[in-house]
SEZA-27778 format. One record per residue: residue in one letter; z, y, x of N, C-alpha, C in turn. Coordinates in nm, 2 decimals. Example, Ala and Ser with C-alpha at 12.3 -4.5 7.8 and 13.67 -1.06 7.14 Angstrom:
# SEZA-27778
<rec lumvex="a" n_w="0.78" n_v="-0.57" n_u="1.32" ca_w="0.78" ca_v="-0.45" ca_u="1.23" c_w="0.78" c_v="-0.33" c_u="1.32"/>
<rec lumvex="s" n_w="0.71" n_v="-0.22" n_u="1.28" ca_w="0.71" ca_v="-0.11" ca_u="1.37" c_w="0.79" c_v="0.00" c_u="1.29"/>
This chain:
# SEZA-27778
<rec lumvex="x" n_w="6.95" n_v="15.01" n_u="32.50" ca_w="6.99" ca_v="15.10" ca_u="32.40" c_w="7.06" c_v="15.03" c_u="32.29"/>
<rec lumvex="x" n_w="7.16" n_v="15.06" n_u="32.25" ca_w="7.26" ca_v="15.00" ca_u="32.13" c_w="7.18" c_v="15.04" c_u="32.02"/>
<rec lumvex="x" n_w="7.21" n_v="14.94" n_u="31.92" ca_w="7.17" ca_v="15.00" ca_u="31.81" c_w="7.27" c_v="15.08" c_u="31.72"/>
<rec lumvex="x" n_w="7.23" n_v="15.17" n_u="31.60" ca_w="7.31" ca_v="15.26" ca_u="31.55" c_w="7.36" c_v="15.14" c_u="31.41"/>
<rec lumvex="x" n_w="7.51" n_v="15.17" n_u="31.39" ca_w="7.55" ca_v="15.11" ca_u="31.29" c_w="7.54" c_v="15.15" c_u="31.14"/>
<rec lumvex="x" n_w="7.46" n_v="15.14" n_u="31.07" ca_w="7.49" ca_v="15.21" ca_u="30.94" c_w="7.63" c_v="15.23" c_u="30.87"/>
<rec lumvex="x" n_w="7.65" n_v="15.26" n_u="30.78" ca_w="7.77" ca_v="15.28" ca_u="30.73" c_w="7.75" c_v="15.31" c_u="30.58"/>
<rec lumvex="x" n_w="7.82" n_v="15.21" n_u="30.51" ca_w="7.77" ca_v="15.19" ca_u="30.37" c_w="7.88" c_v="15.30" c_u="30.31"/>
<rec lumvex="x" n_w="7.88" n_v="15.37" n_u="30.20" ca_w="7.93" ca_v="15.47" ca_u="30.11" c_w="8.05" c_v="15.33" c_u="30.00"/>
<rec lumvex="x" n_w="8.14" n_v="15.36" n_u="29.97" ca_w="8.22" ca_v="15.29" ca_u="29.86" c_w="8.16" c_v="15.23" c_u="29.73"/>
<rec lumvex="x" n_w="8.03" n_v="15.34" n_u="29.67" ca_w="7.95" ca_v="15.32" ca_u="29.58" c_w="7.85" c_v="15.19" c_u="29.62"/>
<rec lumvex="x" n_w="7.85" n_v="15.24" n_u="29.73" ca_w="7.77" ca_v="15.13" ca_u="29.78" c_w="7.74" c_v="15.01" c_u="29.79"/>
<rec lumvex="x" n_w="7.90" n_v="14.97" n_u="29.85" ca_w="7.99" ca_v="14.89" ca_u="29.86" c_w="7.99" c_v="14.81" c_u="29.71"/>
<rec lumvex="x" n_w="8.02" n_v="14.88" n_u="29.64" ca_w="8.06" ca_v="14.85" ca_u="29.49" c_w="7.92" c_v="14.81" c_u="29.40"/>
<rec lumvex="x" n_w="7.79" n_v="14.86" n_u="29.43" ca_w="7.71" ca_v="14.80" ca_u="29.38" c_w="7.64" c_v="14.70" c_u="29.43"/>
<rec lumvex="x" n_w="7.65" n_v="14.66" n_u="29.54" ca_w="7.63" ca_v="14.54" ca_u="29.61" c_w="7.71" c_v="14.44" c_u="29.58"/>
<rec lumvex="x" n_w="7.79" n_v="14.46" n_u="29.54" ca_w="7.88" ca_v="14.37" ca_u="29.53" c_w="7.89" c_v="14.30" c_u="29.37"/>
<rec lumvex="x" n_w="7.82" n_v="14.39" n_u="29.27" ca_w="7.77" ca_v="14.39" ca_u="29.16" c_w="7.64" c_v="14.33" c_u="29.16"/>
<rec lumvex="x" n_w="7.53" n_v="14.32" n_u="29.24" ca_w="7.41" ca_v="14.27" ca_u="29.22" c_w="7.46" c_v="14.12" c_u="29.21"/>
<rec lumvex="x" n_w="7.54" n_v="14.08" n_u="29.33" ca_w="7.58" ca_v="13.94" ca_u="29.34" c_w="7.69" c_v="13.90" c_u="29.25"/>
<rec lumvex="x" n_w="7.78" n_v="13.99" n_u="29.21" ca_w="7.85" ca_v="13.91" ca_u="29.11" c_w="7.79" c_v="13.91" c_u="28.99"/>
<rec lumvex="x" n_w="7.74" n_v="14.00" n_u="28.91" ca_w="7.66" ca_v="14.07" ca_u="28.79" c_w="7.53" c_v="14.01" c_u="28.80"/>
<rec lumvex="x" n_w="7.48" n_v="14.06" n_u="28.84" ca_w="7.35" ca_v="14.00" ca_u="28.84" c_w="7.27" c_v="13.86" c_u="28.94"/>
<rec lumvex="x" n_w="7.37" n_v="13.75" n_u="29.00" ca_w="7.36" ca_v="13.68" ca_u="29.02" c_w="7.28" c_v="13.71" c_u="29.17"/>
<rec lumvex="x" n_w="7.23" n_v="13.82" n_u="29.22" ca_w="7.22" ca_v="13.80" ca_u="29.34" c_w="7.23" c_v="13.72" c_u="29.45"/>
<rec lumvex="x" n_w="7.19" n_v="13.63" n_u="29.52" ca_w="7.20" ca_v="13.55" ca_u="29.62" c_w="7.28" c_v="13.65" c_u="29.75"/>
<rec lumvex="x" n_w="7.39" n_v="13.58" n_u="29.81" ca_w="7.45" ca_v="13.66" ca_u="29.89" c_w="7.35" c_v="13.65" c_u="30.09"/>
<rec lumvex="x" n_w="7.27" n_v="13.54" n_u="30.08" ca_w="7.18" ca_v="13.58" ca_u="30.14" c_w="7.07" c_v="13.67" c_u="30.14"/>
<rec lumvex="x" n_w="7.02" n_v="13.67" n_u="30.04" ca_w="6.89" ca_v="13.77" ca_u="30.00" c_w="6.98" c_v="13.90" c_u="30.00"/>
<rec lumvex="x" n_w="7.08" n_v="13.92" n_u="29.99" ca_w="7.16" ca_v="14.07" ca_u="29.93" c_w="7.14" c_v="14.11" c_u="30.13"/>
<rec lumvex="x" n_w="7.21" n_v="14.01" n_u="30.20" ca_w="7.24" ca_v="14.06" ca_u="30.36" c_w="7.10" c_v="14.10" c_u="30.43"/>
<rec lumvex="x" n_w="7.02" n_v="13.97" n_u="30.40" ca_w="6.86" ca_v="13.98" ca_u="30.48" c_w="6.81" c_v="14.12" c_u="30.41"/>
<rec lumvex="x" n_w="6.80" n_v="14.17" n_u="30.33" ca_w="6.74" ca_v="14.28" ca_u="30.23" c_w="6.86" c_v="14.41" c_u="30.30"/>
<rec lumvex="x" n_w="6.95" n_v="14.39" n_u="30.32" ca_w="7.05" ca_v="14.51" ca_u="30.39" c_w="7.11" c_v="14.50" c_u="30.55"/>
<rec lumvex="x" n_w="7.04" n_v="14.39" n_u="30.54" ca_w="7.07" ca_v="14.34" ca_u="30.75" c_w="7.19" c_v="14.39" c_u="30.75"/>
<rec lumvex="x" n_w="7.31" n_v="14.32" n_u="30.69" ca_w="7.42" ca_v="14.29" ca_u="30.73" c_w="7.48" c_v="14.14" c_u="30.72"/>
<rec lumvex="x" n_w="7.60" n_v="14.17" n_u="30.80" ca_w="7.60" ca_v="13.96" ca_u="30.84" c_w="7.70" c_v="13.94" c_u="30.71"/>
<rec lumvex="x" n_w="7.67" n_v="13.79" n_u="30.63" ca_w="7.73" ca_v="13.73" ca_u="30.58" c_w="7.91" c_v="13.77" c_u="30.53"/>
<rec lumvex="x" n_w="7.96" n_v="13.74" n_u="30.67" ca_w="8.09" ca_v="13.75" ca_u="30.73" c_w="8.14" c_v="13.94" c_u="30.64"/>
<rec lumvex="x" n_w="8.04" n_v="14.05" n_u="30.65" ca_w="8.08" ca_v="14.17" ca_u="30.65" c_w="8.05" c_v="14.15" c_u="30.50"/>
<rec lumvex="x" n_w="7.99" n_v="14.14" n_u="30.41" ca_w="7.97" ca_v="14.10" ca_u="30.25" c_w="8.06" c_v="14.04" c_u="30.20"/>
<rec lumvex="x" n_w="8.15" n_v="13.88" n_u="30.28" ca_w="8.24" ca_v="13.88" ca_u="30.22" c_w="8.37" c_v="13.90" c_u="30.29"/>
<rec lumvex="x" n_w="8.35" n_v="14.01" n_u="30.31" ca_w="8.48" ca_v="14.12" ca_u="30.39" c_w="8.54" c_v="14.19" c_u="30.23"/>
<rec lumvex="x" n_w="8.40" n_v="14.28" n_u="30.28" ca_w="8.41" ca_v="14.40" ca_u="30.10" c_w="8.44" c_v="14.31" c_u="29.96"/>
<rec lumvex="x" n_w="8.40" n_v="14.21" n_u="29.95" ca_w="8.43" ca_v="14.15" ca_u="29.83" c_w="8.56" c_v="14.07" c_u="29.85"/>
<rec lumvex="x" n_w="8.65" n_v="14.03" n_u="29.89" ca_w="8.79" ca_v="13.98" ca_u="29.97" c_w="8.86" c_v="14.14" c_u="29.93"/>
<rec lumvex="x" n_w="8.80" n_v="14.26" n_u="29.97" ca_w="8.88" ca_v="14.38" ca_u="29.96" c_w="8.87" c_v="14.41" c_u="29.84"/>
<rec lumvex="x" n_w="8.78" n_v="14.41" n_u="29.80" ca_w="8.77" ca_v="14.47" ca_u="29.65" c_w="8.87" c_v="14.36" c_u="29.57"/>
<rec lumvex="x" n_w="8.88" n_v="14.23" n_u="29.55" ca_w="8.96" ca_v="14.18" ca_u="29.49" c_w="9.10" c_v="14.17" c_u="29.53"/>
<rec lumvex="x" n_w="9.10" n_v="14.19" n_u="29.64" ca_w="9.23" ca_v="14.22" ca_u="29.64" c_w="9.31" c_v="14.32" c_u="29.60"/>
<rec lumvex="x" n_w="9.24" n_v="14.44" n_u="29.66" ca_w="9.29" ca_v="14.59" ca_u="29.62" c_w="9.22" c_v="14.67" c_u="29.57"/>
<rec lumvex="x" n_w="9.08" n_v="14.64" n_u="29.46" ca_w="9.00" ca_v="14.70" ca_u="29.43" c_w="8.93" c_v="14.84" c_u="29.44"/>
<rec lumvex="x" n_w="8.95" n_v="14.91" n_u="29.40" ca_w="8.87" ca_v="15.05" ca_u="29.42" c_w="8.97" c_v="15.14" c_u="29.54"/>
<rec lumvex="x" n_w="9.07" n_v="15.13" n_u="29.50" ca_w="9.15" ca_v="15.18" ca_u="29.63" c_w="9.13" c_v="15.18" c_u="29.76"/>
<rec lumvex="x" n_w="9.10" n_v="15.03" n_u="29.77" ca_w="9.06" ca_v="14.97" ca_u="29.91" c_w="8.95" c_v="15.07" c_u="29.96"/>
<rec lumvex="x" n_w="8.85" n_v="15.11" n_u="29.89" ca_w="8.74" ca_v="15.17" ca_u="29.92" c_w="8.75" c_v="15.24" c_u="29.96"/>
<rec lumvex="x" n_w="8.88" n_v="15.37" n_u="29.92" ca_w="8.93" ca_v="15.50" ca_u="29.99" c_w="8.92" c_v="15.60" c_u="29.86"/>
<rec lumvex="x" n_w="8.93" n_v="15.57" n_u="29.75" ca_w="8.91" ca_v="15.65" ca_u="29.66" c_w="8.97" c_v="15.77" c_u="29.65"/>
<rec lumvex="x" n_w="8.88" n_v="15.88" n_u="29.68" ca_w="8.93" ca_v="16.03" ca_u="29.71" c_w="9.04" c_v="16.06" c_u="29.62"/>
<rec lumvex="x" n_w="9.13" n_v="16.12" n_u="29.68" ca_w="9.21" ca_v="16.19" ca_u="29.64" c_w="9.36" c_v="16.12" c_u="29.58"/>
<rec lumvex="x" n_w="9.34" n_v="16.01" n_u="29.55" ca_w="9.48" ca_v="15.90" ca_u="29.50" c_w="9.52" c_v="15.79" c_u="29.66"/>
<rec lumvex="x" n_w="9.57" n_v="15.81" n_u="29.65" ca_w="9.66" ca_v="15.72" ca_u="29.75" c_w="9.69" c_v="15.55" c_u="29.72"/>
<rec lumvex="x" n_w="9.72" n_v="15.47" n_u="29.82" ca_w="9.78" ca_v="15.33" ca_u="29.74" c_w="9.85" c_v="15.36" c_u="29.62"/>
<rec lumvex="x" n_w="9.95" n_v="15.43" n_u="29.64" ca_w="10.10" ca_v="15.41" ca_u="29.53" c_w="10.05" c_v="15.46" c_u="29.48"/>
<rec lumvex="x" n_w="9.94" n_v="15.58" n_u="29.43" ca_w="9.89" ca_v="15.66" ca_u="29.32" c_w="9.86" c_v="15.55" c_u="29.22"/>
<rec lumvex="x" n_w="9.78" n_v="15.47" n_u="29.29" ca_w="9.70" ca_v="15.35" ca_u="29.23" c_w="9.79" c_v="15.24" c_u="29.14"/>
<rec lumvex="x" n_w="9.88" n_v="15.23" n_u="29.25" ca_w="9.99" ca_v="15.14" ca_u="29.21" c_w="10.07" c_v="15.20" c_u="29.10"/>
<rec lumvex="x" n_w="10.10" n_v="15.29" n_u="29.12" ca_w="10.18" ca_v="15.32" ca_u="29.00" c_w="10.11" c_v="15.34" c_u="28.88"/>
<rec lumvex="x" n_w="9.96" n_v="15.39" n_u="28.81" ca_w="9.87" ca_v="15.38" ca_u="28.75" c_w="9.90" c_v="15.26" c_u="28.67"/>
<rec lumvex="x" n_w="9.87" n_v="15.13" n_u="28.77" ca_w="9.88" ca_v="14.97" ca_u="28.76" c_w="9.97" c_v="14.97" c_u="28.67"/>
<rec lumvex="x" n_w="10.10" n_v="15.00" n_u="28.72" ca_w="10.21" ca_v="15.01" ca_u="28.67" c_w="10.20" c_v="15.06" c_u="28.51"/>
<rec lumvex="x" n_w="10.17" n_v="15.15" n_u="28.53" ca_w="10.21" ca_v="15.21" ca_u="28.35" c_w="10.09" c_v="15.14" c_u="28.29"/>
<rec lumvex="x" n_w="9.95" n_v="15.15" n_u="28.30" ca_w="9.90" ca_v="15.06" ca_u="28.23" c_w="9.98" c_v="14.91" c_u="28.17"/>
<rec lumvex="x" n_w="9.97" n_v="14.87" n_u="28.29" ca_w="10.10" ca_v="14.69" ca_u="28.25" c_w="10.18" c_v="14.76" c_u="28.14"/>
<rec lumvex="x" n_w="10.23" n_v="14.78" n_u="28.18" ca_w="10.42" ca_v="14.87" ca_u="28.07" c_w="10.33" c_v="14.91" c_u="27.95"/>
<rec lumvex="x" n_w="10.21" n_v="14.99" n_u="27.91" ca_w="10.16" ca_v="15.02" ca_u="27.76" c_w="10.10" c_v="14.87" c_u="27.71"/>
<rec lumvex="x" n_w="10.06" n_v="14.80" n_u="27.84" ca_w="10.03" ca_v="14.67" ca_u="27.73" c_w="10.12" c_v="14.56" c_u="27.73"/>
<rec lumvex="x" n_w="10.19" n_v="14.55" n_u="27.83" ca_w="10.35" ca_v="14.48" ca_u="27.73" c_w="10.41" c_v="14.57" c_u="27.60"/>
<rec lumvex="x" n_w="10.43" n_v="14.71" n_u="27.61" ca_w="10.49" ca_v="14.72" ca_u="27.47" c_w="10.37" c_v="14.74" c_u="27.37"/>
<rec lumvex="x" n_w="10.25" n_v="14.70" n_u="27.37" ca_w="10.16" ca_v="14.68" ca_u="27.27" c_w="10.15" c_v="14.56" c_u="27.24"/>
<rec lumvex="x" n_w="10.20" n_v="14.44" n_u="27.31" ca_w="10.24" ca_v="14.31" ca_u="27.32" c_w="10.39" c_v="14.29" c_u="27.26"/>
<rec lumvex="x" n_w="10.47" n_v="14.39" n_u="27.22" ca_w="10.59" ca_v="14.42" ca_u="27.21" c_w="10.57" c_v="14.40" c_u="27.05"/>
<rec lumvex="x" n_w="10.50" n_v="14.47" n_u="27.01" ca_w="10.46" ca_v="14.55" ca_u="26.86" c_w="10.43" c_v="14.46" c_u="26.81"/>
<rec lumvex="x" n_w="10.28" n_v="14.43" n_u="26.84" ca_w="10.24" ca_v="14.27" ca_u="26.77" c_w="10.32" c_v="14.20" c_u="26.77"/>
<rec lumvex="x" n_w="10.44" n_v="14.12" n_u="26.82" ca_w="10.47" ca_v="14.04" ca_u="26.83" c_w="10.60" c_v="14.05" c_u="26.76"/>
<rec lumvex="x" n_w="10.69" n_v="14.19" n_u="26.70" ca_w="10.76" ca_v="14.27" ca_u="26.63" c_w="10.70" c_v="14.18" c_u="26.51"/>
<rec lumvex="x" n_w="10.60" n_v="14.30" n_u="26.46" ca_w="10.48" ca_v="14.26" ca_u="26.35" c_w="10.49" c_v="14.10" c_u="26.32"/>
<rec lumvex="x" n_w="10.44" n_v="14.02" n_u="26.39" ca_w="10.41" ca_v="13.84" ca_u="26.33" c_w="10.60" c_v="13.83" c_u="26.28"/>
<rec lumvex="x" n_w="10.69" n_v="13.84" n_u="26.35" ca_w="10.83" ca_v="13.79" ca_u="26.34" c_w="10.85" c_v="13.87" c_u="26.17"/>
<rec lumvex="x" n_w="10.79" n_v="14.00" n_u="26.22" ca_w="10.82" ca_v="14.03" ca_u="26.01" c_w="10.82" c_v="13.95" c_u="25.95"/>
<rec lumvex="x" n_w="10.66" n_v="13.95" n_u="25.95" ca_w="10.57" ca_v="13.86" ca_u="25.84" c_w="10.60" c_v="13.72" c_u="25.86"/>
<rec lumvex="x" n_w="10.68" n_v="13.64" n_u="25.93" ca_w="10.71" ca_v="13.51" ca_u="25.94" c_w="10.86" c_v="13.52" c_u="25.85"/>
<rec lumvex="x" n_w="10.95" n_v="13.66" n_u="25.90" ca_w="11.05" ca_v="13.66" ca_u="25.79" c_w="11.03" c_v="13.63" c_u="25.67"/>
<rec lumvex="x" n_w="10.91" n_v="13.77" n_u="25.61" ca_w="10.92" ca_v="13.77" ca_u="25.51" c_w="10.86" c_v="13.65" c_u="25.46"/>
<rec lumvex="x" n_w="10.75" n_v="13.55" n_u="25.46" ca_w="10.70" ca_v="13.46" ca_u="25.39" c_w="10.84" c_v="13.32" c_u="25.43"/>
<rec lumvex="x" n_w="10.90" n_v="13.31" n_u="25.47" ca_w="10.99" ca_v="13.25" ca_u="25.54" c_w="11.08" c_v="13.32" c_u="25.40"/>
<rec lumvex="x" n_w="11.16" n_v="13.38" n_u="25.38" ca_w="11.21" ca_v="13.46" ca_u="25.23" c_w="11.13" c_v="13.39" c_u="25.16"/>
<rec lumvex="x" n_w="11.02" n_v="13.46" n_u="25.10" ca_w="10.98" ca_v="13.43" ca_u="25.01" c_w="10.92" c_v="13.27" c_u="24.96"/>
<rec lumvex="x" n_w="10.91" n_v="13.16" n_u="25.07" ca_w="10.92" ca_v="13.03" ca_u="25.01" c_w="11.06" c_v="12.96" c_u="24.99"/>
<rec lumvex="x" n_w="11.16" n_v="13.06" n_u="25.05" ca_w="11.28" ca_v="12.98" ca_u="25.04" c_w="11.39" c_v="13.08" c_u="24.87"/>
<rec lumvex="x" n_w="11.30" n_v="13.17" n_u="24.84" ca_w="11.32" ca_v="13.24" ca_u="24.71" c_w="11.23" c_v="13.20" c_u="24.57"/>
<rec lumvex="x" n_w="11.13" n_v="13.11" n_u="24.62" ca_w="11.06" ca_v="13.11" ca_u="24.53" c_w="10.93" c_v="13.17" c_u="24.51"/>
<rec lumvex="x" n_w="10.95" n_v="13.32" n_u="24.53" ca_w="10.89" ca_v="13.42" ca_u="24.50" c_w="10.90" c_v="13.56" c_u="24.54"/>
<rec lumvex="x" n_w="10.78" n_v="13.62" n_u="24.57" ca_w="10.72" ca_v="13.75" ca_u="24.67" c_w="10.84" c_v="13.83" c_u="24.55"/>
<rec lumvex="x" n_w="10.79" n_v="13.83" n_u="24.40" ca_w="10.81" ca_v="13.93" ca_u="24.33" c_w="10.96" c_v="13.95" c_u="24.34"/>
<rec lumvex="x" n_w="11.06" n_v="13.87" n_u="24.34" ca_w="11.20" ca_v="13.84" ca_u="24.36" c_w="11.24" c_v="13.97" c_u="24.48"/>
<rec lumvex="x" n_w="11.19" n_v="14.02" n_u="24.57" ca_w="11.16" ca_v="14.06" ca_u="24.67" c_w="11.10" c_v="14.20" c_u="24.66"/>
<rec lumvex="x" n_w="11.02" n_v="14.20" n_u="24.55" ca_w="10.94" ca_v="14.32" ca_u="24.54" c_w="10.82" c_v="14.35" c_u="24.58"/>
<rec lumvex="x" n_w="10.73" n_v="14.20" n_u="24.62" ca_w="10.60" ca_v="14.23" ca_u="24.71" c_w="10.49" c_v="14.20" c_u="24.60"/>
């Protein structure tokens, strides 16, 4: 008689994979404790970094859903990276002015 194969849930996946990264879990004690082989633990952790939660199957978004997500996140933190960095070039103007004027007041600050 074969044995039956369990089948772990995404969640599942993802908290196991948290005991050993987070909480230091031993990747042996995590397999012996869930009788799965080595080999299949660092399967899901290989997937998860590579393509994180998507990989899992996460209902309802697709790769490109994901991807494109990816996408605009990046794009709000380059132009929040835009701004600051706008911002410092002022303030290096203006004090940049104002040592080569003498003075803020000259200027109106």
């Amino acid at each position: 008689m074969s044995k039956q194969r369990r089948q772990f849930s995404n969640e599942e996946k993802v908290r196991i994979l948290r005991r050993h990264l987070i909480e230091k879990a031993p990747v042996s004690d995590l397999c012996d404790e869930l009788q799965v082989a080595p080999t299949l633990f660092y399967r899901w952790q290989q997937q998860f970094f590579e393509n994180g939660a998507a990989d899992f199957g996460k209902q309802g978004e697709s790769k490109g859903d994901v991807w494109r997500q990816k996408a605009a996140a990046l794009e709000a933190k380059l132009q929040r990276k835009n701004e600051v960095l706008s911002e410092l070039m002022e303030e290096h103007l203006l004090l940049k002015i104002g040592l080569t004027h003498g003075s803020w007041k000259h200027w109106g600050f």
